[in-house]
FIGU-926704 format. One record per residue (C-alpha): residue in three letters; x, y, z. Coordinates in Angstrom, 3 decimals, always signed. Layout:
> ALA_X_Y_Z
...
This chain:
> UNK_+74.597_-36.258_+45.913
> UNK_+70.892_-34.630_+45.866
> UNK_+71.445_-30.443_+45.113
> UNK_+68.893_-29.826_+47.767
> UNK_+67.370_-26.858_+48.771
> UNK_+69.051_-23.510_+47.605
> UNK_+70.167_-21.418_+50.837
> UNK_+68.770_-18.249_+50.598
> UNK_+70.969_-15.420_+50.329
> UNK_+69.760_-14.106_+54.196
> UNK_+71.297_-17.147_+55.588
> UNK_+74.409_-16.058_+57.454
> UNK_+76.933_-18.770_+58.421
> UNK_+78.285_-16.751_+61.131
> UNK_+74.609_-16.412_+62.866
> UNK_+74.987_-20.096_+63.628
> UNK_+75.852_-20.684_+67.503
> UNK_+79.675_-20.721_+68.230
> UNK_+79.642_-24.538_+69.594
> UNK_+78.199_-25.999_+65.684
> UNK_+80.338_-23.460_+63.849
> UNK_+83.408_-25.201_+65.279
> UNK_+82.498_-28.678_+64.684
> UNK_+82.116_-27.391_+61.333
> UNK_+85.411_-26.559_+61.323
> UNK_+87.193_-29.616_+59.911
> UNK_+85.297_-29.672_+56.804
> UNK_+86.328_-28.420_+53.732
> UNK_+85.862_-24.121_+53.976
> UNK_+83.521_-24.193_+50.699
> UNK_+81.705_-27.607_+51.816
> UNK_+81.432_-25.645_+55.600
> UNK_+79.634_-22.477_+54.466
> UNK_+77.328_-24.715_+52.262
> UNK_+76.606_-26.859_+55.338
> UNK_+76.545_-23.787_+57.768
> UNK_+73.973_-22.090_+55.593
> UNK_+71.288_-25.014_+55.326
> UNK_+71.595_-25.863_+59.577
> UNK_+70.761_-21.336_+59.522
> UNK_+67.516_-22.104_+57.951
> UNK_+66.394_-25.437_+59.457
> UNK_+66.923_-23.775_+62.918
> UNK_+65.048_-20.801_+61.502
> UNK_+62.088_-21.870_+59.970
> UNK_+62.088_-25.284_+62.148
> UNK_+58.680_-23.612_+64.193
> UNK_+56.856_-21.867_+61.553
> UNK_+57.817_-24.586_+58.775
> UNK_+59.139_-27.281_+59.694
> UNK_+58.855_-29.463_+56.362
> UNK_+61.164_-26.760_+54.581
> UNK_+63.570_-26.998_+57.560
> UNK_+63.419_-30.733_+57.353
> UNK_+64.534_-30.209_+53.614
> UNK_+67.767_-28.029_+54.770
> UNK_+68.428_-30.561_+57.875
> UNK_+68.568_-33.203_+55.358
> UNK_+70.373_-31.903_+52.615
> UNK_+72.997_-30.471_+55.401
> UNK_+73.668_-34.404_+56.309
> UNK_+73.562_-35.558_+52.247
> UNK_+77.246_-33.208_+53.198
> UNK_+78.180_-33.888_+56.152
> UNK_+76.293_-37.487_+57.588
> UNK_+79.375_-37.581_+60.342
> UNK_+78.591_-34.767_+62.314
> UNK_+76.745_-34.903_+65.572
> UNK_+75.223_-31.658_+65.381
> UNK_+74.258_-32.089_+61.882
> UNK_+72.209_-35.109_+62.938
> UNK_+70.520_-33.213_+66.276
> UNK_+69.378_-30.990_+63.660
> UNK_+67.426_-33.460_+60.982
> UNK_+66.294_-35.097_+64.155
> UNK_+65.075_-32.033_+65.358
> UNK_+63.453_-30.917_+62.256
> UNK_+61.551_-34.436_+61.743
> UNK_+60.326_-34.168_+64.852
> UNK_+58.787_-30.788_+63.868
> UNK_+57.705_-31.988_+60.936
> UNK_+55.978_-35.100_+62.010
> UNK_+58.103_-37.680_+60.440
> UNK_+58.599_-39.696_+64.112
> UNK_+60.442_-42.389_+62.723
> UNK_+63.302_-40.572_+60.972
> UNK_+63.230_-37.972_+64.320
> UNK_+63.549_-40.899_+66.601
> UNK_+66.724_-42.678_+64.384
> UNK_+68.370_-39.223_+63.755
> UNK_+68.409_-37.826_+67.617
> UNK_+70.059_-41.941_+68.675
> UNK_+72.532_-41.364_+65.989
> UNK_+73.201_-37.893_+67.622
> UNK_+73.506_-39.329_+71.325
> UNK_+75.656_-42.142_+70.198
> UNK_+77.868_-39.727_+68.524
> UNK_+78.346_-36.539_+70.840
> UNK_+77.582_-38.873_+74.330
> UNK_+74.912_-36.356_+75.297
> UNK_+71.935_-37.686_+76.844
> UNK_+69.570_-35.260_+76.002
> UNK_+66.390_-35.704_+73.614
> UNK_+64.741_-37.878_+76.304
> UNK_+60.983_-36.990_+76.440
> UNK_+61.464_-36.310_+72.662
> UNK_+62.523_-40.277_+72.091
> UNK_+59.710_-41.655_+74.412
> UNK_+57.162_-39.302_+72.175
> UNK_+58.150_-40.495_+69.216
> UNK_+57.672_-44.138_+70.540
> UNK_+53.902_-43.059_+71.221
> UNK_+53.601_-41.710_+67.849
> UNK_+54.740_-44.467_+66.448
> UNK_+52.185_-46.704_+68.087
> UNK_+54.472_-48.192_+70.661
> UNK_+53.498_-46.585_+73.855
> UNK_+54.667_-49.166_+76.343
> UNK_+58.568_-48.832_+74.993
> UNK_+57.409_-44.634_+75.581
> UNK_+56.244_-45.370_+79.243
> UNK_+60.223_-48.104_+79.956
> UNK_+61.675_-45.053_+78.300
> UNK_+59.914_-42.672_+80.585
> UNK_+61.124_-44.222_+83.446
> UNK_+64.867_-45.377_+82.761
> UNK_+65.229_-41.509_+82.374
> UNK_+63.978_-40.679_+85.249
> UNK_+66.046_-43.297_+87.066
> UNK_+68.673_-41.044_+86.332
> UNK_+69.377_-37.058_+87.413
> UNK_+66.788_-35.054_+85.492
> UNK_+66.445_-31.862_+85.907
> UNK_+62.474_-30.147_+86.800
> UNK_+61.724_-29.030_+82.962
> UNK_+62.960_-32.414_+81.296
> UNK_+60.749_-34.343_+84.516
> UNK_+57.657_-32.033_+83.151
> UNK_+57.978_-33.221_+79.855
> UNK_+58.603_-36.717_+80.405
> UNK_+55.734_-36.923_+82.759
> UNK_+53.767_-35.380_+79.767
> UNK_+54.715_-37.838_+77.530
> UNK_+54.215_-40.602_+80.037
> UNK_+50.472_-39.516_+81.157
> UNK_+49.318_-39.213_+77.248
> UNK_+51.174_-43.349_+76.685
> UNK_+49.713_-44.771_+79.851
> UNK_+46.075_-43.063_+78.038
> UNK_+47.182_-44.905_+75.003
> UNK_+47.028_-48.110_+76.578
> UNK_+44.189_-47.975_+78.246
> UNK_+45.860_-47.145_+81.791
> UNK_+43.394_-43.688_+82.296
> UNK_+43.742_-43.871_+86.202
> UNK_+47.489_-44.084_+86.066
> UNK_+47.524_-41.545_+83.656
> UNK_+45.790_-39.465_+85.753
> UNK_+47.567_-40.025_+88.778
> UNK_+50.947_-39.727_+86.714
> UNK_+49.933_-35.959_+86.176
> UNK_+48.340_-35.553_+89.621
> UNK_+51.522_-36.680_+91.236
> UNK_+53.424_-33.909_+88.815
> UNK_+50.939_-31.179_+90.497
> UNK_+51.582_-31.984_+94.304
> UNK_+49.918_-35.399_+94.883
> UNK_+46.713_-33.544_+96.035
> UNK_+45.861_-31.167_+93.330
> UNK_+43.226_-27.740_+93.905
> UNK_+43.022_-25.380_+91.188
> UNK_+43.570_-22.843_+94.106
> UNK_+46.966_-24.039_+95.118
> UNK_+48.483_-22.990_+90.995
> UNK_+51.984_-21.496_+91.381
> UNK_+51.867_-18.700_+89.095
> UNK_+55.912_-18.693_+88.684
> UNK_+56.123_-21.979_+88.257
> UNK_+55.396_-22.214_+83.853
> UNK_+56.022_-26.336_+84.303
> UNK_+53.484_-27.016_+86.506
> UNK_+50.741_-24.579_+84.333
> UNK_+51.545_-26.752_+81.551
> UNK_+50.640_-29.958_+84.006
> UNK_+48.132_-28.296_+84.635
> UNK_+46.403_-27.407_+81.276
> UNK_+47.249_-31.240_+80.165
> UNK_+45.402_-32.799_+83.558
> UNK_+42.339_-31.073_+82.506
> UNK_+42.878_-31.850_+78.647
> UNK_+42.919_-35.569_+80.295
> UNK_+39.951_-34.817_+82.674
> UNK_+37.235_-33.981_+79.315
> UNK_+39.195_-36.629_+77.813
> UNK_+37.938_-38.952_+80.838
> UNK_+34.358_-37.205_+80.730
> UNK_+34.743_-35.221_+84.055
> UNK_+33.844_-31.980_+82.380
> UNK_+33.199_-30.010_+85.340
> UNK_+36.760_-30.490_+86.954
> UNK_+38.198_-30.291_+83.403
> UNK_+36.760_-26.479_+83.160
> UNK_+37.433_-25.530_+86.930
> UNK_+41.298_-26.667_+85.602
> UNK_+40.932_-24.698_+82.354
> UNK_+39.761_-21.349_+83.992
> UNK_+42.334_-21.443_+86.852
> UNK_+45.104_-21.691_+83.876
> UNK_+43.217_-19.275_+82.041
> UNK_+43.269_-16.377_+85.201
> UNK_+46.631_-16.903_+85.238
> UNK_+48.386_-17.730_+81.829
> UNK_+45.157_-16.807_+79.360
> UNK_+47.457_-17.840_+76.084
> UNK_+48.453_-21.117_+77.258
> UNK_+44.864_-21.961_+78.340
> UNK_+43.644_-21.903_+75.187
> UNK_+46.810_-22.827_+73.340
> UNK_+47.012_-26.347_+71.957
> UNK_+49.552_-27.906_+73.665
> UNK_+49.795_-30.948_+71.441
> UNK_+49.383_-33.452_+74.561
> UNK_+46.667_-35.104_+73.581
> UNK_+44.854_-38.536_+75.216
> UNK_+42.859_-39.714_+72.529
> UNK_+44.987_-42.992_+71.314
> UNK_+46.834_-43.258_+68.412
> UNK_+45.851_-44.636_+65.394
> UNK_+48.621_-47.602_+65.471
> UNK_+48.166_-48.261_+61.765
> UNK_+49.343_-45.048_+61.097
> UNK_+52.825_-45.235_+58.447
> UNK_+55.538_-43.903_+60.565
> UNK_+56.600_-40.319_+59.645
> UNK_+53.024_-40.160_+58.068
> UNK_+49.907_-37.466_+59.118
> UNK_+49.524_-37.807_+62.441
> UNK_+46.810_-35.038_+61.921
> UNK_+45.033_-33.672_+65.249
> UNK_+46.805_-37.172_+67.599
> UNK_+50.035_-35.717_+66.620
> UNK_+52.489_-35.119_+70.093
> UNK_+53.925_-32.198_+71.742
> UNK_+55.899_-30.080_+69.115
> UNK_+56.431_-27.364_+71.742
> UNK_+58.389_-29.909_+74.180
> UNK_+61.212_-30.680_+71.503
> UNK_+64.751_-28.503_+72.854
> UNK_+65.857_-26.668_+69.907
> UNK_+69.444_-26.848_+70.251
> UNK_+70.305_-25.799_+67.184
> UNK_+69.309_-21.720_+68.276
> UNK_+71.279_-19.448_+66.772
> UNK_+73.165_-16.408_+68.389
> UNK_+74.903_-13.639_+67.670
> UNK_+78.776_-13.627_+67.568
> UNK_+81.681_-11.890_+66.245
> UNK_+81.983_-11.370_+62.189
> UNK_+84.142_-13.496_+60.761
> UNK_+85.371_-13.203_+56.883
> UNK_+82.836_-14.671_+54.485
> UNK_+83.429_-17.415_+52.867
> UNK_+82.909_-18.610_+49.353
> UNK_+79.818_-20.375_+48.828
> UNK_+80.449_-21.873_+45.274
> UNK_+80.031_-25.144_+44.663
> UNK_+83.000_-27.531_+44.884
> UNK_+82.946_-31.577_+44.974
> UNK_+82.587_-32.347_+48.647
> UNK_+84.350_-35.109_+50.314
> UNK_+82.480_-38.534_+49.941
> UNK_+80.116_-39.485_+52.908
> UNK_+78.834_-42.688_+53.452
> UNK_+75.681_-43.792_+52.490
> UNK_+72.632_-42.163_+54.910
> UNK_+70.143_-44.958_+53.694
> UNK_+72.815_-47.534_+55.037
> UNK_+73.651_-45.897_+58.123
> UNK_+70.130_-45.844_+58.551
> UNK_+69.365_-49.622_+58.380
> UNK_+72.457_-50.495_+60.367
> UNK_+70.613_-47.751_+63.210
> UNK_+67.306_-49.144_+62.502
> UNK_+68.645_-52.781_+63.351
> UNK_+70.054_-51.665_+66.542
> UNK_+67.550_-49.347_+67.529
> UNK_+65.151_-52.457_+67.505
> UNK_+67.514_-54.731_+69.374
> UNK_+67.784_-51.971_+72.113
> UNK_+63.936_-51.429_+71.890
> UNK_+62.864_-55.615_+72.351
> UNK_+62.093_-57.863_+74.723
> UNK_+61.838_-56.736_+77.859
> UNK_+59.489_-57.113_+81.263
> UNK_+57.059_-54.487_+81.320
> UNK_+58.211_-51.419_+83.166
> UNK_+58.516_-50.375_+86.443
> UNK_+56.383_-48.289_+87.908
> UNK_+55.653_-46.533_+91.703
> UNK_+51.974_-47.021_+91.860
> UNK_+50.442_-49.113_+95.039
> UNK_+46.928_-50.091_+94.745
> UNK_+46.294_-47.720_+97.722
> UNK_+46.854_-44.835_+95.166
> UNK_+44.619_-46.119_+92.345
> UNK_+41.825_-47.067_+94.526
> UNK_+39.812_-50.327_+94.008
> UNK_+37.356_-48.289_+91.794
> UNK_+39.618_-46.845_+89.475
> UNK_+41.596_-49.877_+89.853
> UNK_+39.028_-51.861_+88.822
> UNK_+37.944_-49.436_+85.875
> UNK_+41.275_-49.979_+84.671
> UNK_+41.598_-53.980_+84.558
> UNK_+44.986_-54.032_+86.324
> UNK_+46.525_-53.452_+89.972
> UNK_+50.145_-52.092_+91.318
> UNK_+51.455_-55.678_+90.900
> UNK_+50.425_-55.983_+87.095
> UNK_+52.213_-52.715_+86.492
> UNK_+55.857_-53.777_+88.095
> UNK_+58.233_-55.921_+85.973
> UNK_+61.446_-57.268_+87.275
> UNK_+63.788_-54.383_+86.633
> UNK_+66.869_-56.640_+86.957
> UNK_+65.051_-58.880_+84.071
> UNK_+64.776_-56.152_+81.925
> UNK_+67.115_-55.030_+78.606
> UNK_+70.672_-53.748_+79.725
> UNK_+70.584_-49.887_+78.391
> UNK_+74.151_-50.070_+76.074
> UNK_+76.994_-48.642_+78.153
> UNK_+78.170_-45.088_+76.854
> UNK_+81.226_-47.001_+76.281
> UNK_+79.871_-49.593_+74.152
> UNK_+77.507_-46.696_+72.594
> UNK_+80.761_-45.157_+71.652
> UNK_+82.426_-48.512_+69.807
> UNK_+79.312_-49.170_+67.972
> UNK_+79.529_-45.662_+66.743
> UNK_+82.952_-46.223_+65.799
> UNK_+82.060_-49.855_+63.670
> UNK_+79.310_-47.888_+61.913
> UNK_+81.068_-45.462_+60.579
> UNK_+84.295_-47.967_+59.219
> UNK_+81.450_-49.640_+57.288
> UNK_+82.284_-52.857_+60.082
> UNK_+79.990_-55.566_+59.396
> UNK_+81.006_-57.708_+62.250
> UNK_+82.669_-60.393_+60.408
> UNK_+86.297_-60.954_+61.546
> UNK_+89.154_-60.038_+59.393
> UNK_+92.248_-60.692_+59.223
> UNK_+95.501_-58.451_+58.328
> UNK_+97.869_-59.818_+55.623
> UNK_+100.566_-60.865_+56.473
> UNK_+103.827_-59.647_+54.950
> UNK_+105.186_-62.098_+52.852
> UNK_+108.529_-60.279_+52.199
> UNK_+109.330_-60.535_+55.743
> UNK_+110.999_-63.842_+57.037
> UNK_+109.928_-66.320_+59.046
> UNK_+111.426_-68.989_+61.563
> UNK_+111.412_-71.794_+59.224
> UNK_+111.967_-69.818_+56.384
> UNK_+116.344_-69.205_+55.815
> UNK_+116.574_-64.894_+55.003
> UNK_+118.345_-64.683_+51.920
């Protein structure tokens, strides 16, 4: 097993949140406070240095690869970091292994990063199919406007954030309480210069400004310019790189009561199986989830894009709708669970069969 990173000595098991400290619980004490300390600093130093948290994430799953929340946090950490591809297989092993759903917008962003913005947009919309909540719809329409800009699609991008702000959107009408729709709002006119309307794109930036002066000139990491698609995954992304800011940090820590210390010397941890091979068997099915397909379904009528923009674009409402029913069946959480379950007994999908006991008799066979 790779050392890793040495936890510093500030790194205090018990600041981790109650919820992780208890699914640490079942590992060994020493292995625990090892594993404890290196998920303290990767949700510590995941904003202002990522890579370094990436390095603690990682070496916390070299110890403990079967733990959901050890997984959340290397996905987490990648994300930050840049490395889209690893972010994107560790946050699929993480909802396949605790059954929770979130990470959404974060998955369909690291699909655009990774060049593949029309899997970003189908994932975009099979979330929102679902019950989303008003801050995960603000991100995913985020990540939708800046995929449909990837693929040429600039007036459904637009509209995608226009709908987000009311349908009709004035500068005037800006909700001052409302921090999702300033963030809409700073994007649409990030998209506007992007489009070359420079005059609404300021009248956007100076209504943000009166009202949120930080986040008008804060760089929100939503950008429109494509991305290069022969970019390596996990490599520099540089200025195209998405959203950091919109990634859920669930790995916060809090304060609770003190517990007794525990020993943080070394011992032989319990054998885990391979990451690299856990990682091709994800890779495999994360590809098989990700192909074929109808392109997505979407709610634009040629009545909201307009001839002209319409036109501009190369495509009408009927070019954007696929046949939903055509489409890849989503895995059931059920069947999520059992694949979960095969992948970590090393199953290969060849049938076995038990032994059969050979001391035991049979019908043709006399006991003696």
């Amino acid at each position: 097993m790779p050392a890793g990173p040495e936890v510093p000595e500030w790194a205090d098991p018990r600041d981790l949140d109650p919820a992780i400290r208890a699914a640490l619980r079942g590992l060994d004490p020493r292995n625990s406070a090892k594993v404890a300390g290196h998920l303290v600093v990767a949700g510590t130093l995941v904003d202002e240095d990522p890579e370094t948290a990436l390095a603690h994430a990682r070496a916390a799953r070299d110890r403990a690869s079967r733990l959901a929340v050890v997984r959340e946090a290397v996905g987490v950490a990648a994300y930050h970091a840049g490395d889209y591809a690893e972010a994107a297989r560790e946050l699929r092993a993480y909802r396949r292994m605790s059954g929770d759903q979130g990470y959404r917008a974060v998955l369909a962003d690291c699909e655009r990063a990774l060049g593949r913005p029309e899997v970003a947009v189908r994932l975009v919309n099979e979330a929102l199919a679902d019950a989303v909540d008003e801050e995960e719809t603000v991100e995913l329409r985020l990540v939708e406007a800046g995929a449909r800009q990837d693929l040429g699609e600039g007036a459904a991008a637009r509209l995608v954030l226009e709908r987000a702000l009311g349908g009709r959107p004035a500068p005037s009408r800006l909700d001052a309480g409302d921090p999702g729709q300033l963030r809409v709002a700073a994007a649409y006119a990030d998209l506007l210069r992007t489009q070359g309307d420079e005059e609404r794109a300021v009248q956007w930036l100076e209504a943000v400004a009166a009202i949120d002066p930080e986040l008008a000139g804060e760089d929100l990491g939503v950008h429109f310019d494509e991305f290069d698609e022969t970019a390596e995954p996990g490599g520099d992304v540089a200025d195209e790189e998405p959203a950091r800011e919109s990634a859920e940090n669930q790995m916060l820590t809090g304060d609770v009561p003190a517990e007794d210390a525990v020993s943080e010397d070394a011992l032989p941890v319990e054998a885990e199986p391979s990451v690299e091979a856990e990682a091709s068997d994800e890779d495999a099915a994360d590809d098989d989830e990700l192909s074929g397909g109808l392109p997505p379904v979407v709610q634009f009528s040629d009545a909201e894009l307009g001839a002209d923009d319409a036109a501009d674009a190369g495509f009408t409402a009927s070019t954007l709708t696929g046949d939903a029913g055509a489409r890849t069946r989503a895995m059931t959480f059920a069947e999520e669970v059992e694949a979960e379950v095969a992948e970590l007994l090393g199953e290969t999908g060849d049938d076995t069969t038990v032994p059969t006991d050979r001391s035991e008799p049979t019908d043709d066979q006399p006991e003696t």
